[in-house]
N, C-alpha and C positions, 0 to 999 in steps of 0.2 A: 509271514510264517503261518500257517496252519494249522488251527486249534486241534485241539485233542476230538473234537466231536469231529470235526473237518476228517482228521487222519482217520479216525475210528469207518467214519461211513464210507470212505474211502475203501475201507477193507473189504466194505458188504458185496451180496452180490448186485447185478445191475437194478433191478427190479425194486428190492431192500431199501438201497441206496437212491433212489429216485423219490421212494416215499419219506425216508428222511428226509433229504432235501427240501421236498416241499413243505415237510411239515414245520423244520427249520427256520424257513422263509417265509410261513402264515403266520400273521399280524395275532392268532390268538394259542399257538401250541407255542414250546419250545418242547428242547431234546437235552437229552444228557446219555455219554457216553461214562457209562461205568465197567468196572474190571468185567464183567459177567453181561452184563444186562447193557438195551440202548433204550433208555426210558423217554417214555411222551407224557408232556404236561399239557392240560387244556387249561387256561385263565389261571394256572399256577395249579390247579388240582392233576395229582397223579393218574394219569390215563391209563397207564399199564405199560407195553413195550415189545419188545423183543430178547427173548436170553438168547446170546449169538452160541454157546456153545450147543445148546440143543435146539435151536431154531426155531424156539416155539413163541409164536407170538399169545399176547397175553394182557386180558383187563383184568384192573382191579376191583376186590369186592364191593369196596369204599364208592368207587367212579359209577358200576356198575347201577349199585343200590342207589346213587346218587342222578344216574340219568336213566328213568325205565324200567331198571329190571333185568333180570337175567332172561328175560323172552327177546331181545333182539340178539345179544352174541349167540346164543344159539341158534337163532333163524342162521347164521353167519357160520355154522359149523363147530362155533366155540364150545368145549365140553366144562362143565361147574367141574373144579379139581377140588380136591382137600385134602394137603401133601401133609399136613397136623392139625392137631384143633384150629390153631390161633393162623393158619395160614391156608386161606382159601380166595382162588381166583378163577377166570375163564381161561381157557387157552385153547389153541389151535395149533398142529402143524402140519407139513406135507403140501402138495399141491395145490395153488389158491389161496393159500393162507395170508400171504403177504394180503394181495386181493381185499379176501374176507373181512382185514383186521380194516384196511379202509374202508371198504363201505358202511360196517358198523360203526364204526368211528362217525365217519359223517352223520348215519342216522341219530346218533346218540347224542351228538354234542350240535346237532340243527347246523355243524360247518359245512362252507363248499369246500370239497377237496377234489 
């Protein structure tokens, strides 16, 4: 039977769903499907993700500040948000974005993806 992350990236589009997958099945991210959001973990630290209703993929402030800085998502397209004080991340959406969110991904956490 089929995990809920299984079914969930199931849902995504082809492209989405291919990046889960692999990130699913590298030896150092996992993923979690939540109500809103399909979150990516590197070594257990929060990556950031995707929210499926607005399609915007997304690092966290934490991750960011944690690998670099916020000069690689941006090289990446990613815009600094600050939706409240206590609530500020990178995101991206539209065109590439899928894209974008791996290869910064990679550059930031030194993985091959």
């Amino acid at each position: 039977m089929p995990s809920d992350l299984e079914l969930a990236i199931a849902k995504l589009p082809v492209p989405v769903a291919a990046l889960f997958r692999e990130l699913h099945e590298h030896p150092d991210f996992s993923c979690a499907a939540l109500k809103i959001q399909m979150t990516v973990h590197f070594r257990g630290q929060k990556v950031g993700g995707l929210n499926r209703t607005t399609s915007e993929w997304y690092f966290s402030k934490v991750f960011v500040a944690d690998h670099g800085g916020g000069k690689v998502p941006e090289r990446f397209g990613f815009t600094q948000m600050l939706k409240r004080p206590d609530h500020e991340y990178w995101g991206r959406t539209g065109a590439g974005a899928t894209e974008a969110f791996r290869s910064a991904l990679s550059e930031m956490t030194k993985a091959s993806l």
